[in-house]
N, C-alpha and C positions, 0 to 999 in steps of 0.2 A: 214697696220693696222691689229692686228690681231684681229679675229674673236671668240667669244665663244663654236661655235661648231666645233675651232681644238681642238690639240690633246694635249697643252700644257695648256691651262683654264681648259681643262677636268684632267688632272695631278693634277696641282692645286689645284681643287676642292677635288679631291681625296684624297691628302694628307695632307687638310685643315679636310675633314671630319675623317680620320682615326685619327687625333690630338684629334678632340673634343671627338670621341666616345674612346679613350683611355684612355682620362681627364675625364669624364665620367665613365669610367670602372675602374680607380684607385681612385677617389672619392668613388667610393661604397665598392671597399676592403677597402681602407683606413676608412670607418665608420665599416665598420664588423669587423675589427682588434684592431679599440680604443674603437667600442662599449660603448658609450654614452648612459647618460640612456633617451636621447632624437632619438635611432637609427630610433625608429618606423615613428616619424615625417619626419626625412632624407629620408628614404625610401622612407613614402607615398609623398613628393615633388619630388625627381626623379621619383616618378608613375607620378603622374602628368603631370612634364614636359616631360617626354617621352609621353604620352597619348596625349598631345597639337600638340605633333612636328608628330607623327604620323594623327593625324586626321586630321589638316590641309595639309598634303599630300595628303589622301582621299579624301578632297575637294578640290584641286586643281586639279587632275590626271585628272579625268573627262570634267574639264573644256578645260583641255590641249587638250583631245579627240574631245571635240566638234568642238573647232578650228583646228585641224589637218584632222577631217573629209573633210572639206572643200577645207583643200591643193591639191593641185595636186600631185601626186603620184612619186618622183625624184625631185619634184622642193625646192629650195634652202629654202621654207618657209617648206615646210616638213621635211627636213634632220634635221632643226632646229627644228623642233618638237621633232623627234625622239630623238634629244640629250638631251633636256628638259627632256622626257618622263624617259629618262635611267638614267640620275643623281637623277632626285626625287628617283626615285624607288629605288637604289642603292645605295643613300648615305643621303637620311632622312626616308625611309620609312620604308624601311625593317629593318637600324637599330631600330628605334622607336618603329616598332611595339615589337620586340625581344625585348629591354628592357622595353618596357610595360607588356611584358608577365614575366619576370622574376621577375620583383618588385613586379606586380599584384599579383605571384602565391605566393612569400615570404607574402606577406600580409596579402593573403588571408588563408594559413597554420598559420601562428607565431599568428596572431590577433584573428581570427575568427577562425582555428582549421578546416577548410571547412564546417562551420555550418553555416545554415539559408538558409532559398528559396529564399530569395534573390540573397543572394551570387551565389546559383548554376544558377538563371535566369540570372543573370548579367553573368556569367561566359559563359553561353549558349548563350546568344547576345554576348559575346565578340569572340566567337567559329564564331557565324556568319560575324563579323568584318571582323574576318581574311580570310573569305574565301571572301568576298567582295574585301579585299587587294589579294588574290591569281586571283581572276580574272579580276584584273586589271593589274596585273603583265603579264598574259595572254595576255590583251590585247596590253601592250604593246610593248611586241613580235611579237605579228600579225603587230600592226603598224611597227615594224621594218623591216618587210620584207615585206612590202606595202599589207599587206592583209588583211586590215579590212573591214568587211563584213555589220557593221554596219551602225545607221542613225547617225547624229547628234543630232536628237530628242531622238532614244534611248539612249544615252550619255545623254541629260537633265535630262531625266529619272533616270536612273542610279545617277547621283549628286545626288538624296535624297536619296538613301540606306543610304550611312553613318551618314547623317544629324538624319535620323528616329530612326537610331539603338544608336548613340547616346545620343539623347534625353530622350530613354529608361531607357538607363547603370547610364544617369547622374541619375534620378528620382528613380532608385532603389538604388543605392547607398546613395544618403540624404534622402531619404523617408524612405528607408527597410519597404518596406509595409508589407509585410508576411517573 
């Protein structure tokens, strides 16, 4: 029986993800090349759905953390973490957050010109985002070479950064309070 943490599901995975994220990346030439006079709405739905498929990685990764905290360090429920931990990061999250940054920045130039405090507050939680995604990326590096130093409680903790800085980004962007 094969297993998900060989080397031939993780192949798989890999070249299941580089498909979407290319079907993806020629969806958005292919709108900048026929440029619709509906480009702006195409855009702002692949914002979106990159911004979904990234946050839900952010809220998952931690969870992953808590439960791995608890493995034992070589044992078969760990290794299985680790491979968990390295497909999210490397084949949903990093791409997502990148195409959330590039839709986000076209949007925020072509629509709004980089104007309103808004914009630049939401733009500074989303600066925070990613450094939330850098050290989770961190950490789970340390988990792969068994050296996490933390709790599982700080891991619960940790789950509400993205939740909090989200909630933020959502209420400045349909609000634009200032």
């Amino acid at each position: 029986m094969e297993r998900q943490i060989d080397e031939k599901p993780g192949a798989y995975a890999r070249r299941r993800a580089f498909i979407a994220i290319a079907f993806f990346a020629l969806l958005a030439v292919g709108l900048f090349v026929w440029n619709p006079d509906t480009l702006y709405l195409w855009i702002k739905a692949l914002h979106i759905i990159a911004v979904i498929s990234w946050m839900a990685g952010l809220f998952y990764m931690p969870r992953l953390f808590i439960y791995h905290t608890d493995a034992e360090p070589g044992s078969i429920q760990s290794e299985t973490f680790k491979v968990m931990e390295r497909r999210l990061l490397k084949v949903i999250m990093n791409p997502a957050m990148m195409l959330t940054w590039i839709f986000g920045l076209y949007l925020s130039w072509s629509v709004y010109g980089f104007q309103g405090g808004w914009l630049h507050a939401k733009i500074g939680l989303v600066v925070l985002l990613t450094a939330v995604h850098v050290f989770f990326s961190r950490a789970v590096k340390a988990f792969e070479r068994d050296e996490n130093r933390r709790s599982a409680r700080y891991w619960r903790f940790m789950n509400e950064a993205p939740t909090v800085l989200m909630i933020v980004i959502v209420i400045l962007v349909v609000v634009k309070p200032f």
